[in-house]
N, C-alpha and C positions, 0 to 999 in steps of 0.2 A: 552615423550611428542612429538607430531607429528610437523612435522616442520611449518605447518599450525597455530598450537594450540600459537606457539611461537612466530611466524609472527602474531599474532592477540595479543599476550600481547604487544608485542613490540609497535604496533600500537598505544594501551591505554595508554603507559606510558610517550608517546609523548604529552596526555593531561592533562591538570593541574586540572582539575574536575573528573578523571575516576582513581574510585579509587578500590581494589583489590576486594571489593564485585559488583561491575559492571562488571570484567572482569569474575569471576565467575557466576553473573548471565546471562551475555552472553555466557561463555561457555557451559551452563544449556541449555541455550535456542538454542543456534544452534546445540550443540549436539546431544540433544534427543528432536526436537521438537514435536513430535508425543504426546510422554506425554506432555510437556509444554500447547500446544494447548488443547490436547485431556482433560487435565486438565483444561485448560480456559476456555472452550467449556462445561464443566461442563458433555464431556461424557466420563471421565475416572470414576472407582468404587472409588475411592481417592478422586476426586472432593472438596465433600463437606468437606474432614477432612483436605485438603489444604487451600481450602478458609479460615478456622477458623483458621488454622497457620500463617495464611500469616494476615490476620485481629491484631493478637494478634503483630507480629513483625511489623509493619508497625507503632500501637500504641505507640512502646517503642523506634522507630524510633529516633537519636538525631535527635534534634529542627534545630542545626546549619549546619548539613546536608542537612538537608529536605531544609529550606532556600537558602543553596548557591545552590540546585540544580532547587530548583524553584519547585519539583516534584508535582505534581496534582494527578490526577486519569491515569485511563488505557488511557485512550485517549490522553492524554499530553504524556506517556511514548513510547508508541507506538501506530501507527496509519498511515493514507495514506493519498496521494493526488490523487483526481481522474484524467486520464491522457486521453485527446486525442485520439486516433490513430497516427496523425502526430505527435504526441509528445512521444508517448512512442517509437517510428519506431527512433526515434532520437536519446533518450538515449542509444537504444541497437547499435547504430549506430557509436556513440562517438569512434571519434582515437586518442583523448590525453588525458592525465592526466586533471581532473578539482580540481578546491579548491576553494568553493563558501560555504563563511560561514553565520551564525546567517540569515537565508533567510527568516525571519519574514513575509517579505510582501507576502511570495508564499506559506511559509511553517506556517501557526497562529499560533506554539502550542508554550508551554513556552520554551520546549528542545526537540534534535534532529529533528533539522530542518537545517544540512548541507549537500552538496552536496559533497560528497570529492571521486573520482573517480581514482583510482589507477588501472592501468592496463585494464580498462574499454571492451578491448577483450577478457576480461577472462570471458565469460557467462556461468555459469551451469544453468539446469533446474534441480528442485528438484521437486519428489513424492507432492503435496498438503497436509500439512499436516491439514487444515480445510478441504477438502476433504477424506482423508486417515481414520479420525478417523470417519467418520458418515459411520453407518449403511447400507445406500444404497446409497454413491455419485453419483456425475456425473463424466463423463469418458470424455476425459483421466482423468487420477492422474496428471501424469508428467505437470504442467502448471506454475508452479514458477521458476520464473528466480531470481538467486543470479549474481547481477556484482559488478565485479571490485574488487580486492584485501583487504584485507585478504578473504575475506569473500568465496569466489569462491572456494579457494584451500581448505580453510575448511571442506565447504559442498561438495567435492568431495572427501576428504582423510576419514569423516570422514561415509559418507553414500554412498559406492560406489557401493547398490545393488539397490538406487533409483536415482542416480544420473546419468547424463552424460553433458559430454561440448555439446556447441551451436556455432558453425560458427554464425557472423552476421547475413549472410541471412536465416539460421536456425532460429535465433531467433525472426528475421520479420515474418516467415511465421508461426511461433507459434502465436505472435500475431493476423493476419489476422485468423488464423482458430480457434481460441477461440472470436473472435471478429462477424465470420460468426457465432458462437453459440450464441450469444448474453450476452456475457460475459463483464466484464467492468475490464477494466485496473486501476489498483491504483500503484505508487510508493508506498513504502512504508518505513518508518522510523522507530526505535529503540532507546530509552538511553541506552541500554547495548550492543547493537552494533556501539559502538563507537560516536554513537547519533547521525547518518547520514545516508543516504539513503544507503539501500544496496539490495534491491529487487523488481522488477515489478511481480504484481502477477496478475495473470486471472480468477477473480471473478464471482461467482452464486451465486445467495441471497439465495438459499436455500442448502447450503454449508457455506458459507465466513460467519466465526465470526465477521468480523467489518461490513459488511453489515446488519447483522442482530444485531447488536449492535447498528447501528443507525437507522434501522426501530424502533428499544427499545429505542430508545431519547439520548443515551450517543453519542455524538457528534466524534467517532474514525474517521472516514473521514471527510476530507473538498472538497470543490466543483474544480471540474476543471477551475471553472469561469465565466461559461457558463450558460444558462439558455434557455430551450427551449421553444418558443414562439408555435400557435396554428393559424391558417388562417383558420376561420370558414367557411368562404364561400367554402373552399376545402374539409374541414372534413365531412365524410359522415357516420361518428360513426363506424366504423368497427370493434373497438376495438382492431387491433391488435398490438398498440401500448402500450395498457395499458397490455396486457400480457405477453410482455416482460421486461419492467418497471422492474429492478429491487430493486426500489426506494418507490413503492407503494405512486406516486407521480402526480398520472393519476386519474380522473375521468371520467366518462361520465354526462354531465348534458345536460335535453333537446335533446340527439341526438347526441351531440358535445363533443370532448375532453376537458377537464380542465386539465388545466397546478396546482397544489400545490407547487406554491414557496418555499416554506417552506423546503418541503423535496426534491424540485429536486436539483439534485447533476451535473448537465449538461454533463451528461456520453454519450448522443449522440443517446444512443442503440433504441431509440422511434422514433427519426429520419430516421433513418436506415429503420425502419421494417416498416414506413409508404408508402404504394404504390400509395397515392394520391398526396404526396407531400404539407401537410397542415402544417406539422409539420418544423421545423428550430432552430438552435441554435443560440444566440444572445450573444456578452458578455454584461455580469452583475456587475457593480465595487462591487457591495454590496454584490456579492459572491465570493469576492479574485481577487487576478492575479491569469492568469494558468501558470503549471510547463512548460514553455518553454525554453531548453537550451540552444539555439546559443543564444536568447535574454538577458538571466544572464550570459552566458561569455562575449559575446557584452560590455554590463553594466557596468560588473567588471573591464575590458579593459581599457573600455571611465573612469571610476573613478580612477584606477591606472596611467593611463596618465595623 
């Protein structure tokens, strides 16, 4: 057993809900995530005969489990927050230990919604593996970042021909240059990794299973908080907001851009690409708070004192 693999049981047995088939389903899942995905993604040859296993044990699930863990669907067990710029520039940024729990107000799902941040200079970038397993992705591969302890040394012991470490400002400038592609930044959270954040990933709706999971209605992301408004008297229909949209969140009516509340996730990327300046982001309470960290250790701080 690798010293990684052991520094992550150790981790789990620190909590009083993560019990020996979580630590092996998170072993599954960080290990060989290519299949895990590639099998979520439903483009492994396996696919369908996983689905109907995992259908049939989910069914005979005990009751008293299922209850104390609160467990839902895909989207409650894992899933992301849509982040900023300045806010994911933050996270990779972070120089001390954090331990910000139960973050309901930021994190809505029922579990793995902590922030617990160990070692937080430890960044690896990992191979995409919802990029890795499709047919003709987008390039790079390398765009997922795993931080902070256990989780880093894992994905570096245990895939060391996709992997490599990230200096900080490495990992800023992975940001901005997936960000110049028009990619959206999500944290993103796990129950089987220890049911807390453990990676910032750099997304393309025609790649990313959870973005195209929630173009399909199952809710795996939530909103950064945001919501981006429209100044008609500047919009001069150009569309090239609604091309990059990875949210299929844009209309054109009359000439003019339409904002769809509904599905925009306040990812920024329609702002950006607009060169009239029509477009703008606005917070929205009725789409969450956004993941900001100095603002939750702030918090945590002011309520511990």
């Amino acid at each position: 057993m690798k010293r990684s693999t052991q520094w992550f049981f150790q981790e789990g047995r620190k909590l009083d809900d993560y019990s020996l088939f979580d630590f092996l389903h998170g072993y599954v899942y960080a290990r060989w995530p290519y299949l895990y995905i590639g099998i979520g993604l439903g483009e492994h040859p396996i696919a369908k005969a996983f689905m109907h296993v995992r259908s049939m044990v989910s069914r005979r699930q005990p009751t008293e489990q299922t209850q104390n863990k609160k467990k839902g669907g895909m989207a409650d067990t894992y899933h992301g927050k849509v982040l900023l710029p300045e806010s994911a520039h933050t996270l990779v940024r972070v120089q001390k230990d954090i331990d910000l729990r139960d973050l309901e107000h930021v994190i809505p799902y029922p579990i793995a919604r902590d922030i617990v941040l160990k070692n937080p200079d430890h960044i690896v970038v990992l191979e995409c593996p919802c990029r890795s397993v499709r047919e003709d992705p987008c390039l790079p591969l390398d765009v997922c970042m795993i931080i902070g302890e256990p989780f880093a040394s894992f994905v570096l012991e245990h895939h060391t021909e996709r992997s490599r470490p990230l200096s900080r400002e490495q990992a800023v400038r992975l940001l901005e240059q997936e960000r110049e592609r028009g990619h959206v930044h999500h944290a993103f959270f796990k129950d089987a990794m220890l049911g807390r954040f453990y990676a910032i990933c750099n997304c393309c709706s025609c790649c990313c299973g959870a973005i195209q999971s929630v173009r399909n209605g199952n809710p795996m992301l939530t909103s950064s908080g945001y919501l981006a408004h429209v100044d008609e008297s500047r919009c001069i229909g150009c569309a090239n907001c609604l091309e990059v949209c990875n949210f299929d969140a844009l209309r054109i009516e009359n000439g003019v851009i339409t904002i769809i509340d509904a599905k925009c996730m306040g990812c920024g990327i329609c702002v950006e690409a607009c060169l009239e300046g029509a477009l703008r982001l606005e917070r929205e309470p009725t789409k969450g708070v956004p993941l900001e960290i100095v603002k939750l250790m702030d918090a945590s701080v002011a309520t511990q004192g």
